[in-house]
C-alpha positions, 0 to 999 in steps of 0.5 A: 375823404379829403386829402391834407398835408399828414394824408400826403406825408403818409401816401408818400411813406412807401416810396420814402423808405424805398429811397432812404433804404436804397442799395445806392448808399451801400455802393458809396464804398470808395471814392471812385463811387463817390465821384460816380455819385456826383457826377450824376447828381450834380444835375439834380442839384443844378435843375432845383434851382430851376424849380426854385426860380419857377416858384419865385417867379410865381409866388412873389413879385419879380416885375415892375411895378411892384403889387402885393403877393397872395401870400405874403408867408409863401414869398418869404419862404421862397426868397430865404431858400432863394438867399440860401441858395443862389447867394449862400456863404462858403467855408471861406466866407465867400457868397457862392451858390449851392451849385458852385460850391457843388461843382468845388467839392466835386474839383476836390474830390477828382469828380469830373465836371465836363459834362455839367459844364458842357450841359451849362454852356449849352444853356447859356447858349439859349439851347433848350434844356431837352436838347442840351442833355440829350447828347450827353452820355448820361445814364436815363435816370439822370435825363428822366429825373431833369426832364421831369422838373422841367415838365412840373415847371411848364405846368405853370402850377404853383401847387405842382411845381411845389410839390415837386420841390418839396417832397422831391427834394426839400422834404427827402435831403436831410435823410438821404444826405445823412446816409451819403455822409456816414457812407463817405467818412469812413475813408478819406476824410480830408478830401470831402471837407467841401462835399461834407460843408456843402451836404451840412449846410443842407441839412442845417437848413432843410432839416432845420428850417426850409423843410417845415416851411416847404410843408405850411407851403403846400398847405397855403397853396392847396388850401381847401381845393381836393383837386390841388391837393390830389394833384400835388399828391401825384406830383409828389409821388412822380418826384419820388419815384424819379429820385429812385429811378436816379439813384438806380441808374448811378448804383448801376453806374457805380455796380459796373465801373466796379466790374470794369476795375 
């Protein structure tokens, strides 16, 4: 039976609705939850870009000189998320990244920034990502879930690196961040304009565009080839089950800072 892309989607449908009915978003109950939350989660957001790198730097041209890519649709693809991404627009008008923005929603809210901007500063220092994170006090699921973006980006495989992309992160955002909005507007309202602009503009553009795209990717990068397609398939399962081993450690986080209060 040959694997195609609605084969994958429905492989992944189990783990899909593990992640979208996870115990995680009944605990973002206060806003001490959500600053737990966020603290952990910004290393997801951090580490995307990275694969997002990984797969510009594969799939369009970044040196000199210039040739032709394979596949001129795919490089599009990459550098609108790279634009979005890297250069986007705040609620200001300002070009920010969407990790910037990430670590203002997390300054406004009360969320500590400490150990992402020691982890960052470790990495400008050219210190390796495995040995940056490791003596940080994070929960295994946070070290789990970047170690292992960072093991489909040494794979140096496009069709892996986009699996871990699209079904970890670009395909599961826009239902998972519903969640985490209708949870956190319940209360406080004004303190998460930031995080609400920020998970909005996810939303416009993964549910909207980027996710439907990331889809005919995998699609061109698979081609007719079973064990790419296999291979991307496991990928996308270890993706998902890594975003579910994150979001058991910060519900376990959040369930006993509760029990300390």
């Amino acid at each position: 039976m040959n694997i195609t892309i609605e084969s994958v989607e429905n492989a992944l449908k189990p783990l899909r609705e593990a992640l979208n009915s996870h115990k995680l978003y009944s605990n973002l109950a206060s806003v001490n939850d959500i600053k737990t939350f966020m603290e952990q989660h910004v290393f997801a957001v951090w580490d995307f870009m990275s694969l997002l790198k990984a797969l510009q730097n594969h799939l369009t041209n970044t040196s000199v000189p210039w040739t032709p890519v394979k596949h001129p649709s795919t490089a599009r693809f990459i550098n609108e998320i790279v634009l979005g991404e890297e250069s986007d627009i705040n609620e200001f008008g300002e070009p920010k990244s969407h990790f910037e923005m990430y670590l203002d929603a997390m300054q406004q809210i009360g969320a500590s920034t400490t150990n992402i901007e020691a982890f960052i500063k470790k990495i400008d220092q050219g210190i390796a990502v495995s040995k940056a994170i490791e003596v940080l006090n994070l929960p295994k699921g946070t070290k789990d879930f970047v170690a292992f973006s960072f093991k489909a980006i040494a794979t140096k495989a496009p069709h892996k690196i986009a699996a871990a992309f699209t079904f970890g992160r670009e395909d599961v955002i826009p239902d998972m961040f519903f969640q985490i909005i209708n949870q956190s507007e319940q209360q406080h309202k004004a303190s998460y304009s930031k995080l609400t602009y920020y998970l909005e503009r996810h939303i416009e553009l993964d549910g909207d565009e980027h996710g439907p795209l990331s889809l005919k990717m995998i699609e061109e990068l698979c081609g007719n080839n079973q064990i790419k397609w296999t291979e991307a398939l496991e990928t996308a399962q270890d993706a998902l089950r890594y975003r579910i081993a994150l979001w058991d450690g910060i519900s376990a986080l959040i369930t006993s800072n509760k029990a300390l209060a």
